[in-house]
ZAMARGU-4260 file (C-alpha; in steps of 0.2 Angstrom, whole numbers, plus 5000, padded with zeros to 4 digits):
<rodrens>
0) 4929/5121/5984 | 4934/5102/5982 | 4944/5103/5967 | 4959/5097/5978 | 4953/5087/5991
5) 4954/5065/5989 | 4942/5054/5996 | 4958/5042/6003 | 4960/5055/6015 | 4942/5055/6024
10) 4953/5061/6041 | 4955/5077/6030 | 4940/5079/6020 | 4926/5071/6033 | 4914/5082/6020
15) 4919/5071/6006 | 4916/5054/6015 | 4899/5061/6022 | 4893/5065/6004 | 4900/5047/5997
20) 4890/5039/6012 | 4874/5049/6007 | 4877/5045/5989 | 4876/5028/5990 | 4862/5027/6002
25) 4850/5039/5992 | 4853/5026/5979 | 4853/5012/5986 | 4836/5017/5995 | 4829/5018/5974
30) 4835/5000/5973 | 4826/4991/5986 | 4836/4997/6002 | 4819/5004/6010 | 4812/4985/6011
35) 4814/4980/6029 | 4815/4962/6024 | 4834/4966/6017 | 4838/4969/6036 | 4848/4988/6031
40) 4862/4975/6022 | 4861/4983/6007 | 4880/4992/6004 | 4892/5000/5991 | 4905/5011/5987
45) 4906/5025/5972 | 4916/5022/5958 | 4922/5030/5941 | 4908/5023/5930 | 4900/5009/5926
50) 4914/5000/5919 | 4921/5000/5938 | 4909/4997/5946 | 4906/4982/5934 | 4923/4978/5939
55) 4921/4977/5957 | 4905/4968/5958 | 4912/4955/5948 | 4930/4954/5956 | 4920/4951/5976
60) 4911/4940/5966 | 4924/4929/5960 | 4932/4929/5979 | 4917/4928/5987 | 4913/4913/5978
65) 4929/4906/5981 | 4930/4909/6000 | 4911/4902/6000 | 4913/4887/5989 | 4931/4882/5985
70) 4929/4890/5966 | 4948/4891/5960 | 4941/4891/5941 | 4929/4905/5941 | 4917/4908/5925
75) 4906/4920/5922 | 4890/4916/5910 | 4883/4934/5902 | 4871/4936/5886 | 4879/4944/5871
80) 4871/4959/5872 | 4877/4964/5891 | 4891/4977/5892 | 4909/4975/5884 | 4915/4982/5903
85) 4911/4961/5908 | 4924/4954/5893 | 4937/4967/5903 | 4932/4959/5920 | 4935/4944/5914
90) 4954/4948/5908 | 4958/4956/5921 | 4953/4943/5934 | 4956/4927/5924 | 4938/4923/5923
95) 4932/4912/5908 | 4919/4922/5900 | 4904/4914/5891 | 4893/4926/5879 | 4877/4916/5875
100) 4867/4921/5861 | 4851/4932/5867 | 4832/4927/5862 | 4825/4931/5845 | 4815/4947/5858
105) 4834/4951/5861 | 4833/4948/5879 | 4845/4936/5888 | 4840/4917/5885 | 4837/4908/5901
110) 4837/4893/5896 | 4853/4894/5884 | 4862/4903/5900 | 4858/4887/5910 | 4865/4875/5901
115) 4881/4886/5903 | 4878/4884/5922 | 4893/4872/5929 | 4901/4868/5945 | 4914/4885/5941
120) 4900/4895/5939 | 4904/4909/5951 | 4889/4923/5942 | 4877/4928/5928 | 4873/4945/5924
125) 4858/4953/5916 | 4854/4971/5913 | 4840/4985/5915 | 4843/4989/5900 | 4853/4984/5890
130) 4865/4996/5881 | 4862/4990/5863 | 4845/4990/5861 | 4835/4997/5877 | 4830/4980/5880
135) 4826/4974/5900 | 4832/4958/5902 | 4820/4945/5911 | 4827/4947/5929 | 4816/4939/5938
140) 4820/4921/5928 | 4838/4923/5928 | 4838/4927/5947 | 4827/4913/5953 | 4841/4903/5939
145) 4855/4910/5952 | 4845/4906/5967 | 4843/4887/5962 | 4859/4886/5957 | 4866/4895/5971
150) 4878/4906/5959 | 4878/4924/5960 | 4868/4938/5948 | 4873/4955/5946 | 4860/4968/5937
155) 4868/4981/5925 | 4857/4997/5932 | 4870/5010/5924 | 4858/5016/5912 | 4841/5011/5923
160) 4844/5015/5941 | 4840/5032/5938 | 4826/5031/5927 | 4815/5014/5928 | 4811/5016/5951
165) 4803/5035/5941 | 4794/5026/5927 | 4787/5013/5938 | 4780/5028/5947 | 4773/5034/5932
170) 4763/5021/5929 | 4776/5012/5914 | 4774/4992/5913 | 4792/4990/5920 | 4796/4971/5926
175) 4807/4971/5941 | 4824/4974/5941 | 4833/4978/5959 | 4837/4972/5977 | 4819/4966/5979
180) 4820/4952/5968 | 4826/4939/5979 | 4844/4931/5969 | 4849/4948/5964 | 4866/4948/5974
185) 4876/4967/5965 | 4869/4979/5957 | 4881/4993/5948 | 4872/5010/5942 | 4877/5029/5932
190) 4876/5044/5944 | 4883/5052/5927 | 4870/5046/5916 | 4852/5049/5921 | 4858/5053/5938
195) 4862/5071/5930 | 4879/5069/5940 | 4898/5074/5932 | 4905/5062/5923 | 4916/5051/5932
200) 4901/5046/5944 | 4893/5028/5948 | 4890/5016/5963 | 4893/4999/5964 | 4878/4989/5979
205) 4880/4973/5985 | 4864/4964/5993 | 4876/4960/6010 | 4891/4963/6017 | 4895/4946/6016
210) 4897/4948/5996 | 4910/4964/6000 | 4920/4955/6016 | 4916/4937/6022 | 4914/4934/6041
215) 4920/4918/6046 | 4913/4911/6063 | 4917/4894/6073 | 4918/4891/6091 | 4934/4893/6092
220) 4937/4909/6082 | 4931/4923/6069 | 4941/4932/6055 | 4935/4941/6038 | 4939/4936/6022
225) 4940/4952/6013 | 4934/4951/5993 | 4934/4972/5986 | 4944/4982/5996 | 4964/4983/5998
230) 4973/4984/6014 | 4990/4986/6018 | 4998/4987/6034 | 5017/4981/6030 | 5019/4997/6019
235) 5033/5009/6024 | 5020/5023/6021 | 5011/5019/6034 | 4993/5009/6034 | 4983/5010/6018
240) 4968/5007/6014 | 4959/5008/5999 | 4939/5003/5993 | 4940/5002/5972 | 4951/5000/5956
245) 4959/5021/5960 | 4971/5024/5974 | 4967/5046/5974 | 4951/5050/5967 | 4945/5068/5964
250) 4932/5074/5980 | 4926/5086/5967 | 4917/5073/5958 | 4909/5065/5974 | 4902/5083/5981
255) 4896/5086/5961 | 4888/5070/5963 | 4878/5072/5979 | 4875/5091/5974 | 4866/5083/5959
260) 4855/5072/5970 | 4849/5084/5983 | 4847/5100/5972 | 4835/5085/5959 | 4826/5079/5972
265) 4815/5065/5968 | 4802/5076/5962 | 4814/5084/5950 | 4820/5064/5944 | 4802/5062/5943
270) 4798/5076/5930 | 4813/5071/5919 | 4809/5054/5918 | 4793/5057/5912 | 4799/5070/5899
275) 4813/5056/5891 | 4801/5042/5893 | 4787/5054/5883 | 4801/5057/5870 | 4806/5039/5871
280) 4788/5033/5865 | 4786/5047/5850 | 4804/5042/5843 | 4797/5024/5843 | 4781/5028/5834
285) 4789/5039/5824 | 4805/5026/5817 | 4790/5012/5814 | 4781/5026/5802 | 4797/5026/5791
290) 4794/5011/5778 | 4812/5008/5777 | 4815/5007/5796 | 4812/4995/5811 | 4814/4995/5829
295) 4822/4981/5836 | 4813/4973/5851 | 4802/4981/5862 | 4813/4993/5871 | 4807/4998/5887
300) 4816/5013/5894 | 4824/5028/5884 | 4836/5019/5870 | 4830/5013/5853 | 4838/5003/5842
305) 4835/5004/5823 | 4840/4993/5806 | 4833/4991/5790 | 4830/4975/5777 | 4829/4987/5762
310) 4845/5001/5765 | 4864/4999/5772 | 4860/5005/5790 | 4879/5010/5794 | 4877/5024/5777
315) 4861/5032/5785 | 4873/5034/5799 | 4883/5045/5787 | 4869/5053/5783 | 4865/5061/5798
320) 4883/5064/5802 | 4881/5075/5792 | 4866/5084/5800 | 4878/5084/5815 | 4868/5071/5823
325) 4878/5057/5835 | 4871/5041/5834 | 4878/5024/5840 | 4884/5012/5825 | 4879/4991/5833
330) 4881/4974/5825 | 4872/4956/5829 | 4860/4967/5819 | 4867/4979/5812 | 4858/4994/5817
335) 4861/5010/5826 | 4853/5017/5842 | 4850/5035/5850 | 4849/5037/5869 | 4837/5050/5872
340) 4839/5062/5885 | 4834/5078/5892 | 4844/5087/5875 | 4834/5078/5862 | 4817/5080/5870
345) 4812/5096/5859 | 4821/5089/5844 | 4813/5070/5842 | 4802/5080/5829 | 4818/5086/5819
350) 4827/5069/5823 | 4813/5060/5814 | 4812/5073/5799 | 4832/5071/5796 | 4833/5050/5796
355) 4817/5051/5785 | 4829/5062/5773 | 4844/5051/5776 | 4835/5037/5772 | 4828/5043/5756
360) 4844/5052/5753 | 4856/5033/5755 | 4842/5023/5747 | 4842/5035/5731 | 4861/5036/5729
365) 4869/5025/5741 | 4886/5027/5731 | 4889/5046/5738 | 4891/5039/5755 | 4908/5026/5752
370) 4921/5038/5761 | 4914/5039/5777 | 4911/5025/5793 | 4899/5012/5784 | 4911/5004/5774
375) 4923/5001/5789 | 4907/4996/5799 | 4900/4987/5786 | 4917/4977/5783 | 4921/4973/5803
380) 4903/4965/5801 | 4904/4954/5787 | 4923/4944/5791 | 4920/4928/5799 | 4938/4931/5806
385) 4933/4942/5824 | 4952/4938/5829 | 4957/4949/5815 | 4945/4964/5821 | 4952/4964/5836
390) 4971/4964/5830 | 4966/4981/5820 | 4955/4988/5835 | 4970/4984/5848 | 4984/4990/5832
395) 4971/5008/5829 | 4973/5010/5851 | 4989/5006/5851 | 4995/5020/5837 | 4983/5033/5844
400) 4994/5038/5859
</rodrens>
């Protein structure tokens, strides 16, 4: 039914623009919106996943901050475990970009982020959770950093905003994460994750309008100074008008997201969290029972993140390739992670029987597994030279299409 319509037309598709608008409040409303204390400011758009909304957040941010406090050098301070979407942000907008090592409990370090902190320091970014290792980074701290410092922090939700407002429901110890943490000024989070929605499906909050479109005001006049969207009246076209990175985007994903949220429900989020968080916790226990295994951190939410001392990590991942189990190959450990969901919550049972076997299996003859990924894992790794990783990763995207 809305395979064809385009949510830059919302004079021809008023459904479309109707079910954006519910989108984003149904989520906002997890993230804080309800306190009255925000005064209703709470805004956003949808986007095409987390990278873009990532993208927006950080792009008002750097004119925001410019149009607020003269910065014409942005930089952008991030721990090294936040998402690669902040490194294309960075590019894209000529940000200077500063990964800080994390904490040895893998969370972002505070105090190594604040001696980053600088008169260009337009943001810092911390995430709930993070994509590596599951791990929530210490909002409340890095926020009150922002606050002092009067910079900017956006929260990377894209894995959490649909699961940690249900867990804290459920009674989980989760540390606060959203709009009710005073400091947190962006927030971007997945409908196409735990939100259940189609791919292609995320929303990008700001705490205020004032972070999307400045309102300047002085006795003498008032003008906005806009920091996200794109207008254009000069156009032979006609006027245009346009929120995110897309010019068309498909309304078909935007009904598929809202038919996602209402069919749900909050009762039907409810019951899923519990049943991933439940596997979640059994995966946990059952990695720490494998002698040659170790969780890293204390994940809090739905990934783990596994390594070993004793056996090459990357080869177990061969192992269970060839099991026809998916999992995600990481570095700064080297490990691997699995990101349970609603699939693997009757197969963490057979999960855990197979990486014993592929632990065993690589630890008895960890020669039969030199032809598949770990050795190109295992190599990118080990060279000092990371210019030289990223000149084969750029040469293998650039021969593939």
């Amino acid at each position: 039914m809305f395979a064809h319509t385009n949510p830059l037309h919302p004079d021809l598709f008023p459904s479309i623009a109707k079910f954006e608008a519910e989108v984003i409040a149904i989520t906002a409303s997890l993230l804080g919106a309800k306190n009255t204390y925000l005064g209703n400011q709470i805004c956003g758009n949808m986007t095409s996943g987390g990278t873009e909304s990532i993208l927006m957040a950080v792009k008002s941010t750097r004119d925001y901050m410019r149009s607020t406090k003269g910065i014409t050098k942005p930089e952008m301070i991030i721990p090294e475990s936040a998402h690669s979407a902040y490194d294309k942000a960075a590019q894209y907008f000529n940000i200077k970009l500063w990964r800080v090592p994390v904490d040895g409990d893998f969370r972002a370090d505070v105090k190594s982020i604040k001696r980053f902190v600088n008169h260009n320091t337009i943001m810092i970014v911390g995430s709930a959770p993070g994509f590596p290792h599951g791990i929530i980074d210490p909002i409340e701290d890095l926020a009150a950093l922002a606050l002092n410092r009067k910079i900017c922090f956006h929260v990377d939700l894209c894995l959490g905003g649909f699961v940690l407002p249900f867990a804290r429901r459920l009674g989980y110890p989760i540390p606060a994460f959203d709009f009710t943490v005073s400091g947190v000024t962006s927030i971007s989070v997945d409908i196409h994750k735990y939100g259940l929605g189609p791919k292609g499906t995320s929303v990008v909050l700001y705490r205020n309008h004032q972070i999307r479109r400045v309102n300047f005001k002085s006795h003498l006049y008032s003008y906005f100074q806009n920091h996200q969207f794109v207008a254009v009246t000069e156009w032979s076209g006609g006027l245009y008008i346009s929120p995110s990175m897309a010019g068309s985007r498909s309304g078909a994903l935007v009904a598929g997201a809202w038919a996602s949220l209402v069919s749900i429900g909050m009762d039907g989020y409810l019951g899923a969290v519990q049943k991933v968080m439940q596997a979640s916790e059994k995966l946990k226990k059952g990695i720490s029972n494998i002698a040659d295994l170790y969780v890293i951190g204390k994940p809090q939410m739905t990934i783990v993140a596994f390594a070993s001392y004793t056996v090459d990590i990357y080869k177990v991942n061969d192992a269970m390739a060839s099991k026809g189990w998916s999992l995600n190959a990481l570095h700064k450990p080297n490990s691997l992670h699995i990101c349970v969901t609603l699939q693997h919550v009757d197969m963490i049972e057979k999960f855990l029987e197979d990486l014993a076997v592929a632990v065993k299996t690589v630890k008895e003859n960890p020669g039969d597994f030199e032809d598949g990924m770990a050795p190109i894992y295992g190599a990118a790794a080990k060279m000092p030279d990371r210019g030289l990783v990223k000149e084969l990763l750029i040469a293998y995207m650039d021969n593939s299409t």
